[in-house]
C-alpha positions as CSV (number, residue, x, y, z in Angstrom):
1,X,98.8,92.0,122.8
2,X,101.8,93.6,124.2
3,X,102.9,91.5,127.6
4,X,102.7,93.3,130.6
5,X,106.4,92.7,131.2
6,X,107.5,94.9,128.3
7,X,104.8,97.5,129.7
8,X,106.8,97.5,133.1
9,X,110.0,98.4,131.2
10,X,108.7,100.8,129.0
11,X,106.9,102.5,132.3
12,X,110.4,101.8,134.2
13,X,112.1,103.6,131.0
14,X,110.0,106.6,131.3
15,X,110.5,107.2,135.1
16,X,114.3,106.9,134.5
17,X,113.9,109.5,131.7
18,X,115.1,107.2,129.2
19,X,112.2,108.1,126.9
20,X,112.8,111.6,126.7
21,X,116.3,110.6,125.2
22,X,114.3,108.4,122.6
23,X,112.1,111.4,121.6
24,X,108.4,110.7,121.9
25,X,106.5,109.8,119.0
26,X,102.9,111.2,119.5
27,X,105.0,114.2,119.8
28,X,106.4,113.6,116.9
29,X,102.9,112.7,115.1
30,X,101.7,116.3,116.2
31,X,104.7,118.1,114.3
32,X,104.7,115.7,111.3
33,X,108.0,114.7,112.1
34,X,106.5,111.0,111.9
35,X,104.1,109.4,109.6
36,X,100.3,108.4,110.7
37,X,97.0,108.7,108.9
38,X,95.9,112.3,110.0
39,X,91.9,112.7,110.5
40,X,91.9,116.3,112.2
41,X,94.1,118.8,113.6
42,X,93.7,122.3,115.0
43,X,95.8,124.2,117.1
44,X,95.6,122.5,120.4
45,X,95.3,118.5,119.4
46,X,95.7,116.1,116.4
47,X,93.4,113.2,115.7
48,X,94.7,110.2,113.4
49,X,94.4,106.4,113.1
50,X,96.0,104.1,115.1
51,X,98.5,101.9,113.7
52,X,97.5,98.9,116.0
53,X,93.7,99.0,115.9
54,X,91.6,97.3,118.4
55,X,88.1,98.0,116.8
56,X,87.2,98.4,112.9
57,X,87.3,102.4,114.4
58,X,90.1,103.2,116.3
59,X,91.4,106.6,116.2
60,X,93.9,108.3,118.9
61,X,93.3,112.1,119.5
62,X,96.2,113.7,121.0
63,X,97.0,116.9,122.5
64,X,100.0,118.9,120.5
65,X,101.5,120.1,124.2
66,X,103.3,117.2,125.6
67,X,101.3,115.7,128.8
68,X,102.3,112.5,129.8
69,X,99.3,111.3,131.5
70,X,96.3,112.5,133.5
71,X,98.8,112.0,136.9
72,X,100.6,115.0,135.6
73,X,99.6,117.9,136.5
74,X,97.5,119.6,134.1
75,X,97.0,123.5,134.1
76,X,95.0,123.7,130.9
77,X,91.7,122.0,131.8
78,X,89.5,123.3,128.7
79,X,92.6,121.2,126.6
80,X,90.7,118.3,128.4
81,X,87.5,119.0,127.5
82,X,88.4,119.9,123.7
83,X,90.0,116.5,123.1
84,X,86.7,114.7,124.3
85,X,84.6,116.9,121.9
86,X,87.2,116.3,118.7
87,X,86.8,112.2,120.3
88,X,82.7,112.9,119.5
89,X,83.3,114.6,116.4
90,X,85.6,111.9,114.8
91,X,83.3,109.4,116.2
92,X,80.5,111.2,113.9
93,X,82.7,111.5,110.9
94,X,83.1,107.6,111.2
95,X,79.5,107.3,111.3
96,X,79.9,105.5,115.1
97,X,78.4,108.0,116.8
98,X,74.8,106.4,116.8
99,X,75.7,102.7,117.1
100,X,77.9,103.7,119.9
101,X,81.7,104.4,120.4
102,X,83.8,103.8,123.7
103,X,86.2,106.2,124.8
104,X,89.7,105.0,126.8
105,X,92.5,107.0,128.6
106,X,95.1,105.1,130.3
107,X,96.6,105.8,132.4
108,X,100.6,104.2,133.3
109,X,101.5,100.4,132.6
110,X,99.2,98.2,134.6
111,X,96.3,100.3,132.7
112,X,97.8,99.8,129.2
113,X,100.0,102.8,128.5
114,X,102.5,102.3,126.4
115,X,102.9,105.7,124.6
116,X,103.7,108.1,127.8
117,X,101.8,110.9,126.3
118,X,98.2,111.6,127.1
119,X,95.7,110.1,124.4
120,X,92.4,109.5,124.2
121,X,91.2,106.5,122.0
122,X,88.1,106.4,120.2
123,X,86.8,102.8,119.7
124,X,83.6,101.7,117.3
125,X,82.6,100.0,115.2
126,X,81.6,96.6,116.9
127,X,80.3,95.5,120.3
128,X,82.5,96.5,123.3
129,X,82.3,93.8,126.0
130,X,82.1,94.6,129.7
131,X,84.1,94.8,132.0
132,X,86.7,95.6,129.6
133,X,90.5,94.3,130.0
């Protein structure tokens, strides 16, 4: 679990700009510029594995175009609507899509976001409890 101090920072870091001198990595994901365990890719998002799971499932979906979060605003709505239909599709490829699958979007650090760049994560596999957090 990532304390929710270093979540301020990297939050704080982001409003300064401080990020965009760092580069950000889901961007760099969606170009191949960085490794990760690809699932599905078109020409609008990128689906792959996250590298700090959460569930025995847990896949990020991504769009290629840099957003960093749904406070942004956000011209292309269908962009929105395709990433939860590639979510549903990878949650059928994974063969969650009948015991059930939870979908997340976070949004800034006191929700959990620690990569500023929208993402939608797909989580199966096991049973959620609720409330979550």
């Amino acid at each position: 679990m990532i304390p929710f101090a270093v979540k301020k920072l990297v939050f704080y870091a982001y409003k300064k700009g401080m990020v965009k001198m760092l580069g950000c990595i889901f961007c760099q994901v969606a170009a191949r510029e960085k490794p990760a365990t690809l699932l599905y890719e078109d020409d609008q998002c990128v689906a792959f594995q996250d590298i700090n799971p959460k569930a025995p499932v847990h896949i990020l979906v991504i769009p290629r175009k840099h957003i960093s979060s749904l406070n942004d605003e956000i011209k292309d709505e269908g962009l929105l609507g395709h990433l939860l239909v590639v979510a549903g599709r990878m949650a059928r490829e994974k063969s969650i899509d009948r015991s059930g699958f939870r979908t997340v979007i976070n949004t800034n650090a006191e929700a959990g976001q620690t990569v500023f760049h929208l993402h939608v994560h797909v989580l199966g596999g096991r049973i959620m409890a609720w409330p979550p957090g």
